[in-house]
Wavefront OBJ file of the C-alpha trace (Angstrom):
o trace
v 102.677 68.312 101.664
v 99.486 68.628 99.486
v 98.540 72.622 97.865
v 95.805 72.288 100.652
v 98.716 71.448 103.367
v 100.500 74.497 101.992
v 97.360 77.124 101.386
v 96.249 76.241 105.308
v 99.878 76.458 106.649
v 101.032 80.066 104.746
v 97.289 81.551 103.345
v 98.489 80.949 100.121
v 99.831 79.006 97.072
v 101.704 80.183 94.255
v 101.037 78.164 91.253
v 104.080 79.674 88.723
v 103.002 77.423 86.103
v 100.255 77.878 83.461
v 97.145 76.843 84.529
v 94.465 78.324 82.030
v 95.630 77.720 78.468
v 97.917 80.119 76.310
v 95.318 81.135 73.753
v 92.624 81.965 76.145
v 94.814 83.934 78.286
v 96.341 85.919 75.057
v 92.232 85.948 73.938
v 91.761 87.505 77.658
v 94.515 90.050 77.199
v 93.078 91.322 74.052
v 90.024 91.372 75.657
v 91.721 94.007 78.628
v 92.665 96.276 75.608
v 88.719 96.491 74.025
v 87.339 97.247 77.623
v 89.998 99.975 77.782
v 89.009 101.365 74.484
v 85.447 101.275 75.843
v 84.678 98.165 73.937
v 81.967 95.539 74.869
v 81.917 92.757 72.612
v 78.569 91.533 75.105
v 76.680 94.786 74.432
v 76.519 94.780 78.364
v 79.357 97.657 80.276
v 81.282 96.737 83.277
v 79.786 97.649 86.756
v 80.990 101.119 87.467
v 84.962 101.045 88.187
v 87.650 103.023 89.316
v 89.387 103.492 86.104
v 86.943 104.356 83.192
v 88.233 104.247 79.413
v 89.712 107.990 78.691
v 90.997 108.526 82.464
v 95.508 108.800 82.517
v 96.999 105.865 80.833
v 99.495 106.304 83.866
v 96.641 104.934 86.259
v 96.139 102.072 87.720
v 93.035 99.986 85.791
v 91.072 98.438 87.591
v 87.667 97.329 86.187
v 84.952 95.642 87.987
v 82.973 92.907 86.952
v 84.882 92.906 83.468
v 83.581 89.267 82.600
v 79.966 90.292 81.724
v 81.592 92.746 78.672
v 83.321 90.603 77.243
v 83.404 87.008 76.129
v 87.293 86.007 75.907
v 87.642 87.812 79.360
v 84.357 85.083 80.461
v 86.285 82.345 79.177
v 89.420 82.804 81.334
v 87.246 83.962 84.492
v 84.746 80.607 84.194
v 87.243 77.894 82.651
v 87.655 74.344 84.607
v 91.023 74.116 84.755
v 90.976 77.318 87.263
v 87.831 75.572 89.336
v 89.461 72.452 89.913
v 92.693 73.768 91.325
v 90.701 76.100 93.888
v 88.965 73.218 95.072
v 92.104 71.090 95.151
v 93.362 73.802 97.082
v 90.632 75.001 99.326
v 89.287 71.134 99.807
v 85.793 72.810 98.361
v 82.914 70.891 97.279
v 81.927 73.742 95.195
v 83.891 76.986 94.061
v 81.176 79.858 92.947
v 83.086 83.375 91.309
v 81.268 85.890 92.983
v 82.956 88.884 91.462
v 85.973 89.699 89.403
v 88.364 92.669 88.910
v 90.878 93.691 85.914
v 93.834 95.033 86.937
v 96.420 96.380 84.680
v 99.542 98.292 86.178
v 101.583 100.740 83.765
v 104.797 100.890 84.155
v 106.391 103.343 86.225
v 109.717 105.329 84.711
v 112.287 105.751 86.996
v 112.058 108.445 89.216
v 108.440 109.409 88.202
v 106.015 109.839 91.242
v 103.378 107.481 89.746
v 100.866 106.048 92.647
v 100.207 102.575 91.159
v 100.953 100.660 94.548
v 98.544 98.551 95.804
v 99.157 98.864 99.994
v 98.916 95.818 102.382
v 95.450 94.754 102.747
v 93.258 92.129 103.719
v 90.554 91.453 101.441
v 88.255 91.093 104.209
v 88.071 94.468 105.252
v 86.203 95.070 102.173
v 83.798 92.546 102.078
v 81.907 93.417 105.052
v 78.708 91.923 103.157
v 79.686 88.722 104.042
v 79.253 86.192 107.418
v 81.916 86.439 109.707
v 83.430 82.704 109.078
v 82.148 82.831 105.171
v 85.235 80.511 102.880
v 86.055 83.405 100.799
v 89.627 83.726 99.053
v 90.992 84.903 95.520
v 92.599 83.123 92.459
v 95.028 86.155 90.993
v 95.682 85.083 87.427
v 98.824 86.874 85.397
v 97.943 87.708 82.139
v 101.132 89.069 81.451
v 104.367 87.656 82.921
v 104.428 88.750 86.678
v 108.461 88.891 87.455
v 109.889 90.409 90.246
v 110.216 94.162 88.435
v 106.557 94.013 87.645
v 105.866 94.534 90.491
v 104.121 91.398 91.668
v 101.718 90.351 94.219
v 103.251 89.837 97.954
v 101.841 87.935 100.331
v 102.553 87.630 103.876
v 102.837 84.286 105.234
v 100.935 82.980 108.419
v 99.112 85.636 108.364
v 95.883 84.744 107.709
v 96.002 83.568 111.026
v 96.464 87.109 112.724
v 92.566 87.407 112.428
v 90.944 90.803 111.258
v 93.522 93.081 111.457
v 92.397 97.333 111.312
v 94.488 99.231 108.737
v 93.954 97.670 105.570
v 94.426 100.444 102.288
v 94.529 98.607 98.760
v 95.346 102.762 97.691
v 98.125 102.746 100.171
v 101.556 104.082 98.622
v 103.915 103.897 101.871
v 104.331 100.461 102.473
v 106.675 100.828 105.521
v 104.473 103.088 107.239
v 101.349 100.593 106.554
v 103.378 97.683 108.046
v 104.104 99.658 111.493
v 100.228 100.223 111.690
v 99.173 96.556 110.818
v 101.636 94.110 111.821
v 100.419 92.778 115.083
v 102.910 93.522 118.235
v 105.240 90.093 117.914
v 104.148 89.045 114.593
v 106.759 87.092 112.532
v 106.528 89.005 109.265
v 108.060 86.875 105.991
v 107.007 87.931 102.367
v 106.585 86.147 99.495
v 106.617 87.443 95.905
v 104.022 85.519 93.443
v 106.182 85.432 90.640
v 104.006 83.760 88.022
v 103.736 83.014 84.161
v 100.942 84.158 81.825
v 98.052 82.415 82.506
v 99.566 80.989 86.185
v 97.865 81.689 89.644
v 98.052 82.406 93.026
v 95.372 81.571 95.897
v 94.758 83.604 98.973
v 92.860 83.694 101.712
v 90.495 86.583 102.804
v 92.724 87.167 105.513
v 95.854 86.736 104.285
v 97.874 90.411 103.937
v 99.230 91.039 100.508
v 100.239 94.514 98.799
v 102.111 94.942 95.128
v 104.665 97.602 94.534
v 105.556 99.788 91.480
v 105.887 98.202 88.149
v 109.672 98.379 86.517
v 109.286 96.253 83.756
v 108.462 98.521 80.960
v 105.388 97.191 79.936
v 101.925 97.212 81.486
v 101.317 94.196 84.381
v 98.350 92.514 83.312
v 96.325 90.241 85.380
v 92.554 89.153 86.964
v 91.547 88.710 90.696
v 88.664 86.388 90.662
v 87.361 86.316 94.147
v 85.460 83.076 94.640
v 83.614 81.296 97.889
v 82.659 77.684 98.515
v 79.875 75.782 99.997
v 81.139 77.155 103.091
v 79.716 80.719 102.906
v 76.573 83.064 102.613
v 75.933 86.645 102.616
v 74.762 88.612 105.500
v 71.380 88.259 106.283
v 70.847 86.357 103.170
v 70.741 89.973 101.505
v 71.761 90.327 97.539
v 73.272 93.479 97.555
v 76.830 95.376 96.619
v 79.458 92.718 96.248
v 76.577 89.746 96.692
v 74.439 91.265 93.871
v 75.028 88.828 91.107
v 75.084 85.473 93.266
v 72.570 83.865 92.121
v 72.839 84.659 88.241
v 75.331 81.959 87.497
v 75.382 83.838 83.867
v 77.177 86.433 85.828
v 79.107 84.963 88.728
v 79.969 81.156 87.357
v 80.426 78.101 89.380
v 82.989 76.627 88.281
v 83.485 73.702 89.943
v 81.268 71.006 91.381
v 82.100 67.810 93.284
v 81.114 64.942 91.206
v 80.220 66.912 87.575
l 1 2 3 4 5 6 7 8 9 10 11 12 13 14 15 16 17 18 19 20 21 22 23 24 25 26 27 28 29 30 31 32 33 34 35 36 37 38 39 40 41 42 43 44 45 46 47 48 49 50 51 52 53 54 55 56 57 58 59 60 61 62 63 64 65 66 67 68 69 70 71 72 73 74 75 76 77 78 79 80 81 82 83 84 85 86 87 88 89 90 91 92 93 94 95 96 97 98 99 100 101 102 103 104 105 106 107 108 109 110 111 112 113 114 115 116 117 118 119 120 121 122 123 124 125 126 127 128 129 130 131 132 133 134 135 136 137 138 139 140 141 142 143 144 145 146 147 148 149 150 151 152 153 154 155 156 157 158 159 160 161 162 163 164 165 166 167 168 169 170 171 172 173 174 175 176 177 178 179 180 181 182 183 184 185 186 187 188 189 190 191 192 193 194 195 196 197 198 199 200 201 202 203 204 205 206 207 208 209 210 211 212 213 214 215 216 217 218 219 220 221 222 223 224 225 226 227 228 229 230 231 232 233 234 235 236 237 238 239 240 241 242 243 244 245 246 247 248 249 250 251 252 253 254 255 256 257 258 259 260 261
């Protein structure tokens, strides 16, 4: 079976193994802390976020568009390595980022009411700015080690094949609950934890349901989702706007792989 076998069959592929190089990903994870001391080594700020340096350490980061402040985090987000393993796995011609988030999860003491889960989702549900049948999916890249007490990503296989599913809440805390309100009536449903090495990656498809838990470890769970598309996608009416802004600035939103280059 071939990672393209594998990503069709289950939705996604967990690569454990480093795939971008140890030095850009510790470059990367320096970068994470200047951006959350307000730091923009570009001159240019992230687009606005959720988190915001100054907000509760205790909170979950997560920064939009963090590529475009700095240049170690740009290196990660654009190198080759990362493009041709998408299209290895996707069977793309090309492989465009079209936007990027960091996420960084504190840890969470035990006992302490921290909300810091992400709930079951489909990525889909979000990126309504997109044609219906658009190739879009997401490279998650650890920046820190992503063991099974960091609370790591969890995907749900085959079920990128349940279609569009109603219910989706990255905020969600009660996993249970979200499960009774999403799985479909007969649905097999089998998780599997991405359990990953600095600088290795998961795929996933725009369908597939995933959702991350509280973070045990003791240290904060660093990491990147890089949403990407191939040739096999386009924006709604051909309009630039919200998540389809940047599309066409490659200085922004990198290509990183093309067939033949």
């Amino acid at each position: 079976m071939s990672l393209r076998d594998d990503y069709q069959r289950d939705g996604y592929v967990i690569h454990p193994e480093p795939v971008i190089p140890a030095d850009v990903v510790r470059a990367a994870s320096e970068g994470m802390d200047a951006l959350r001391r307000g730091e923009y080594d570009t001159g240019t700020p992230p687009q606005p976020s959720y988190w915001n340096p100054g907000d509760d350490p205790d909170k979950l980061c997560k920064i939009e568009m963090p590529q475009i402040a700095n240049r170690a985090i740009w290196e990660l987000v654009s190198h080759p390595a990362l493009g041709r393993l998408a299209a290895e796995v996707t069977g793309a011609q090309r492989v465009q980022v079209w936007w990027v988030q960091l996420l960084g999860k504190p840890p969470s003491p035990p006992g302490a009411d921290i909300q810091t889960n992400i709930g079951w989702h489909q990525d889909r549900y979000y990126w309504r700015s997109w044609e219906e049948g658009s190739e879009l999916f997401t490279a998650w890249v650890a920046v820190s080690d992503a063991t099974a007490d960091a609370g790591p990503m969890r995907f749900v296989r085959g079920s990128h094949k349940w279609g569009f599913v109603e219910g989706s809440d990255f905020f969600g805390q009660d996993h249970d609950a979200q499960r009774k309100v999403i799985a479909p009536d007969g649905a097999e449903w089998e998780e599997e934890s991405a359990i990953l090495s600095p600088g290795g990656v998961s795929f996933h498809d725009c369908l597939t349901m995933h959702a991350s838990g509280q973070n045990r470890s003791g240290v904060m769970r660093r990491s990147f989702a890089i949403h990407m598309r191939t040739e096999r996608s386009a924006p709604v009416d051909g309009k630039r706007a919200g998540l389809t802004s940047f599309i066409d600035d490659e200085s922004r939103c990198p290509v990183i792989h093309r067939a033949g280059a």
